[in-house]
N, C-alpha and C positions, 0 to 999 in steps of 0.2 A: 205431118204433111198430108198421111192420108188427110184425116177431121178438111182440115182447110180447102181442099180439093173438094170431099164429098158435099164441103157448105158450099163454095162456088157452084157447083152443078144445081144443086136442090132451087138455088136462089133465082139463079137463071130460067129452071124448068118453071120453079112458079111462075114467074113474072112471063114464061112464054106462051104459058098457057092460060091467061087468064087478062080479060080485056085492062081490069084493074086491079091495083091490090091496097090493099086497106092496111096499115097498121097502127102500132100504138104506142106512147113512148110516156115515163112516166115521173111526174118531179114531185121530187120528196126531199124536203129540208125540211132539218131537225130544229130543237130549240137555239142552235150555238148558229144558227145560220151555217149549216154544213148541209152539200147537198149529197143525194147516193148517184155515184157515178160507174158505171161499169166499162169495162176493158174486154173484147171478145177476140177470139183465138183467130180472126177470118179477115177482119176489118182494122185498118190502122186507127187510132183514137180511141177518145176517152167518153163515152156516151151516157145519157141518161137508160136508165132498163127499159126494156120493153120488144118489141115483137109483131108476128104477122097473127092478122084474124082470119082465123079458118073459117072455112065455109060451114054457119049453122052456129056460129061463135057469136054472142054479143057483145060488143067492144069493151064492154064495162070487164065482163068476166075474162075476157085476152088480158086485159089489164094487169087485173089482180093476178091471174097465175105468171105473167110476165114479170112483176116484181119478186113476187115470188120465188121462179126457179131461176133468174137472174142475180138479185141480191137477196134472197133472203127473208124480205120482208111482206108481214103479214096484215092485209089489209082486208078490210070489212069493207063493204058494197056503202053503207052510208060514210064511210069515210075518203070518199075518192068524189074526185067533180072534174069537169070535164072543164078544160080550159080554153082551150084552141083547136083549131081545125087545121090542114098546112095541105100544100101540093109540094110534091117532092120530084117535079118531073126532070128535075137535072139527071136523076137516077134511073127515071123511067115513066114515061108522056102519062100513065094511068098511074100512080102514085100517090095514095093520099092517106095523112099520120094524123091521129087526134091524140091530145097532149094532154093526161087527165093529171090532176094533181090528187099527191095522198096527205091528209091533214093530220093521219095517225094511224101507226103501226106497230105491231110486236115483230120481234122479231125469231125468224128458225137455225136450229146451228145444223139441218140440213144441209149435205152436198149443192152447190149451184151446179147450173146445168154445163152440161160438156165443154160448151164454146164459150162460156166466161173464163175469160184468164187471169183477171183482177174484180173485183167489185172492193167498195167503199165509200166513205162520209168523207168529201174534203171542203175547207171553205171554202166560202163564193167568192174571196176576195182572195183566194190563192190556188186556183187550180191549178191539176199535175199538168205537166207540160205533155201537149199533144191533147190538150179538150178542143172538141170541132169547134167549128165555126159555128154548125147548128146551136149547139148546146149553148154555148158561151150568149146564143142571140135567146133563146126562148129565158137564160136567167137574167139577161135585161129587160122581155119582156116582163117578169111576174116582180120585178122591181120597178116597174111603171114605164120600160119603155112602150112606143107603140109595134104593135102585133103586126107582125108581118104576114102573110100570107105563102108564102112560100118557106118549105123546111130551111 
């Protein structure tokens, strides 16, 4: 209960102090058409990994340590490409997610970070119950539907 409280607070300070905020979310499916999807301690649902960019942070590098201490997985700066851009102002009017994709990873049997509660690979064509709405739109977009502009 504390965790969940101290992330509401943190989340709100950011977003109150800062005109905008930038983050990053990040897809990755495997050979079997399985995607990595993570489950965090704060927020209901089933999300892609990823994260806020610190100030002095390049989106690239948010990225990779987001996959990283999210699920696990270990990505190299030439194996990530940036896919989409999104506004997310239903959450908050300065709100803005770039969506990179990882084309190939090793993976760490390191600890994930505090606020993951689940991480894992599940099909695309049977996610766990309770995958957002986001999620569920960005893997119709990278299966050709068209790209929305809003998370």
């Amino acid at each position: 209960m504390i965790k969940v409280l101290r992330n509401l607070v943190f989340h709100n300070w950011f977003r109150l102090t800062r005109g905008a905020t930038l983050g990053v979310r990040i897809l990755a499916i495997d050979q079997a058409r399985r995607v990595c999807l993570v489950r965090h301690t704060y927020i209901e649902g089933w999300h892609l990994p990823g994260g806020g960019v610190e100030r002095g942070e390049h989106t690239l590098e948010a990225a990779i340590k987001e996959v990283g201490e999210e699920a696990g997985l270990i990505v190299a700066p030439e194996n990530m490409s940036l896919v989409s851009i999104h506004t997310n102002f239903a959450a908050f009017k300065g709100d803005h997610v770039l969506l990179y994709r990882a084309h190939a990873w090793g993976e760490s049997p390191t600890d994930r970070a505090h606020e993951i509660a689940e991480h894992g690979f599940f099909p695309i064509d049977d996610l766990p119950e309770g995958t957002t709405r986001a999620t569920r739109q960005r893997l119709a977009e990278a299966d050709g539907s068209p790209i929305s502009l809003t998370w």
